[in-house]
C-alpha positions as CSV (number, residue, x, y, z in Angstrom):
1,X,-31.3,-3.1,30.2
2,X,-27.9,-1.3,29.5
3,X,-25.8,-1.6,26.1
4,X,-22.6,-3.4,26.5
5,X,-19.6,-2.9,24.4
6,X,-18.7,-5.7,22.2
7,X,-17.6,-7.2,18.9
8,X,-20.6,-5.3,17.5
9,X,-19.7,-2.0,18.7
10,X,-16.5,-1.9,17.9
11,X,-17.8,-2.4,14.1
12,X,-20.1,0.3,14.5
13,X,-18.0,2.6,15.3
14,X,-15.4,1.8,12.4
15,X,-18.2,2.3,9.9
16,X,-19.5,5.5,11.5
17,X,-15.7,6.9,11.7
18,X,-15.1,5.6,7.5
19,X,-18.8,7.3,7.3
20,X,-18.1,10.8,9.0
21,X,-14.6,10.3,7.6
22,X,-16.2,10.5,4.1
23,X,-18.4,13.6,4.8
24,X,-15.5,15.7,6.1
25,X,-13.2,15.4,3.1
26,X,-12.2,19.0,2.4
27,X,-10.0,20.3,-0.9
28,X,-8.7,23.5,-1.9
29,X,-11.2,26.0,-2.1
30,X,-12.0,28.2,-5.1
31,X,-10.1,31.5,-5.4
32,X,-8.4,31.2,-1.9
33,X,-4.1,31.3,-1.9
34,X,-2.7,28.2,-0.7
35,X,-0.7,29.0,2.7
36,X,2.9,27.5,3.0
37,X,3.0,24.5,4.8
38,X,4.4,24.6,7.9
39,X,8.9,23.3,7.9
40,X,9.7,20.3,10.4
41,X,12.4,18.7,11.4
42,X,11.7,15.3,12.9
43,X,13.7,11.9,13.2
44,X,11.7,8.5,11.4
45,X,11.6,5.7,13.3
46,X,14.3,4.2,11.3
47,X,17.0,7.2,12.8
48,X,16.8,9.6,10.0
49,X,16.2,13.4,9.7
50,X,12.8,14.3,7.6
51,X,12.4,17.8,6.9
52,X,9.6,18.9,5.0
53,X,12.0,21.7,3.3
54,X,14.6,19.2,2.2
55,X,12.0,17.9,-0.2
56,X,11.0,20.9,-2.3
57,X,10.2,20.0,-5.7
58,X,8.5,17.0,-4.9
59,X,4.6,16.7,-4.3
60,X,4.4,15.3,-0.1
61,X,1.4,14.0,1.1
62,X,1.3,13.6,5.0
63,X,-0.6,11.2,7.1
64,X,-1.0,12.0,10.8
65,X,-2.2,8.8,12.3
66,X,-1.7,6.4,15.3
67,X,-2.0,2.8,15.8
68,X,-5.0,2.7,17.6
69,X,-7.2,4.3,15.3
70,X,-9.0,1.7,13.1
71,X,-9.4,4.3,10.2
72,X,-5.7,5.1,10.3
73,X,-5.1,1.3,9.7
74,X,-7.5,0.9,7.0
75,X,-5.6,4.3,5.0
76,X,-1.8,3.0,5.3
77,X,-2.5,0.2,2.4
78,X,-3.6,2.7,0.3
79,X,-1.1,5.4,1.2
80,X,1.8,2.1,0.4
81,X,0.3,1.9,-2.9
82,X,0.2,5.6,-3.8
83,X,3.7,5.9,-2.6
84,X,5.0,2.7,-4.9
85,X,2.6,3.9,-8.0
86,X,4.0,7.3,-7.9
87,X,7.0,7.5,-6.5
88,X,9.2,8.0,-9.6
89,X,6.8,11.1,-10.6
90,X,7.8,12.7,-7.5
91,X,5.4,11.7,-4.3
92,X,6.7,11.4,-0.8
93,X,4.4,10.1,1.5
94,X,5.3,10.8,5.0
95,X,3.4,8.9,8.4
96,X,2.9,11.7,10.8
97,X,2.7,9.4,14.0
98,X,0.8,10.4,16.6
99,X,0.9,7.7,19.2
100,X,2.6,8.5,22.7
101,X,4.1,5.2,23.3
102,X,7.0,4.3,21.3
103,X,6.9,0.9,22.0
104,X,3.5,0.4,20.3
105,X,4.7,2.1,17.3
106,X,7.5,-0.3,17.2
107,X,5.4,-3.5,17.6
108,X,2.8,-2.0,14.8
109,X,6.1,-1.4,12.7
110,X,7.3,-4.8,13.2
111,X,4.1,-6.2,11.7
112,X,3.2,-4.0,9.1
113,X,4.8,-3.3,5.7
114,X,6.0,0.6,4.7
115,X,7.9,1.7,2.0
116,X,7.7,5.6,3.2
117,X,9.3,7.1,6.8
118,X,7.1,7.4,9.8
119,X,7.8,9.7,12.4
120,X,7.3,10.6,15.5
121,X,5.5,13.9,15.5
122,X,6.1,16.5,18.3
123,X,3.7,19.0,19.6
124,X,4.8,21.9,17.8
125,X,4.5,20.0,14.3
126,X,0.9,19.0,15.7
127,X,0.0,22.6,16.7
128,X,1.4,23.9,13.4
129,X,-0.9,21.8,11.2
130,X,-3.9,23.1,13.2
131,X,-3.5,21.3,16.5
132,X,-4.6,17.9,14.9
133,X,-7.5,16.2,17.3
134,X,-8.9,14.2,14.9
135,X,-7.3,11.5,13.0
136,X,-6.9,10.2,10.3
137,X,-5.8,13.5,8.5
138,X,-3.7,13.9,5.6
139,X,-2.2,17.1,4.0
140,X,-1.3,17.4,0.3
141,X,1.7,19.9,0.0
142,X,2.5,20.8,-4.0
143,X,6.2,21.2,-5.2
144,X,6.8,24.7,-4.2
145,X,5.6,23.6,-0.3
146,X,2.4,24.9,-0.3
147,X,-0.4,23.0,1.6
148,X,-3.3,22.4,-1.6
149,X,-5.8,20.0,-0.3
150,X,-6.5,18.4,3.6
151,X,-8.6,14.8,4.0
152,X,-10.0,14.3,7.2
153,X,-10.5,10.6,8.2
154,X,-10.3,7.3,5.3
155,X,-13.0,5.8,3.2
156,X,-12.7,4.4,-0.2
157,X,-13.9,7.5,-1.6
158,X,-11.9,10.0,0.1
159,X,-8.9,7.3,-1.3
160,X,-9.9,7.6,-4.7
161,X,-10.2,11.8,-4.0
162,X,-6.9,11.5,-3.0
163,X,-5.1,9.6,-5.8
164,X,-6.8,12.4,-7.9
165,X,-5.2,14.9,-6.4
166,X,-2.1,13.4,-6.1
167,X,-2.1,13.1,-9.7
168,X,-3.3,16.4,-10.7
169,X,-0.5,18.0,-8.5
170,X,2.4,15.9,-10.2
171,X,1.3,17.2,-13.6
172,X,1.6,20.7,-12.4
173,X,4.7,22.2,-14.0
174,X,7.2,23.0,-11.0
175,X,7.4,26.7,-9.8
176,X,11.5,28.1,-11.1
């Protein structure tokens, strides 16, 4: 008797991916420098230039993700609402798309509702931030442009971790 996939396994492994997802949450560690995060240049899907150094000064939080990963899906709601709560204070939230076909990531755009730019990520963005193989993660870059705190996959908590770092980071006075 062999297991089959199903409905039921396709729920078992969202929960197990939101589970590990959960555990692997990791923040700025004690008494370690933060390391300048790595400058792009890349065009959003909507034709426009995105580069991390034009937005010094403001606190960026980027997404890599792709439309076939369930926990990705789950995280963009949340990442909407961080980006329309704290906006004014200074947040950019930028979807680091990992998908290879652009016609998916058109259809998922079509149906889905951002107010932040996605873009296509290239290989040497993806190699820069650590050669990304596991997805969701999300990078939290302060106001000066250094990289503070790094989420690996989505869960409510690792949400709620997020906002809180988000938060902390826009009360920080900016670097002159």
């Amino acid at each position: 008797m062999g297991l089959r996939w199903g409905k039921g396994w396709g729920a078992v492994l969202v929960v197990f991916l939101l589970v590990v997802g959960a555990a692997c949450s990791k923040t700025e560690e004690k008494g370690r420098q933060p390391k300048p995060a790595p400058d792009f240049d890349l065009v959003s899907v909507d034709g426009n230039h995105v580069r991390l150094s034009d937005l010094r000064g403001k606190v960026v939080l980027l997404d890599f993700w792709a439309t076939w990963c369930p926990p990705c899906r789950v995280a963009i709601p949340h990442l909407v609402e961080l980006q329309r709560k704290y906006r004014k204070e200074g947040l950019v939230v930028i979807g680091m798309n990992m998908d290879q076909d652009p016609d998916e990531l058109a259809q998922f755009m079509a149906r889905t509702t951002f107010n932040y730019p996605v873009v296509r990520v290239d290989e040497t963005t993806r190699m820069a931030y650590g050669g990304i193989s596991s997805i969701p993660q999300a990078f939290l870059i302060d106001r000066a442009g250094y990289l503070r705190h790094s989420f690996m996959g989505f869960s409510p908590d690792i949400g709620r971790d997020m906002e809180e770092k988000v938060r902390r980071l826009l009360e920080e006075k900016p670097a002159e």
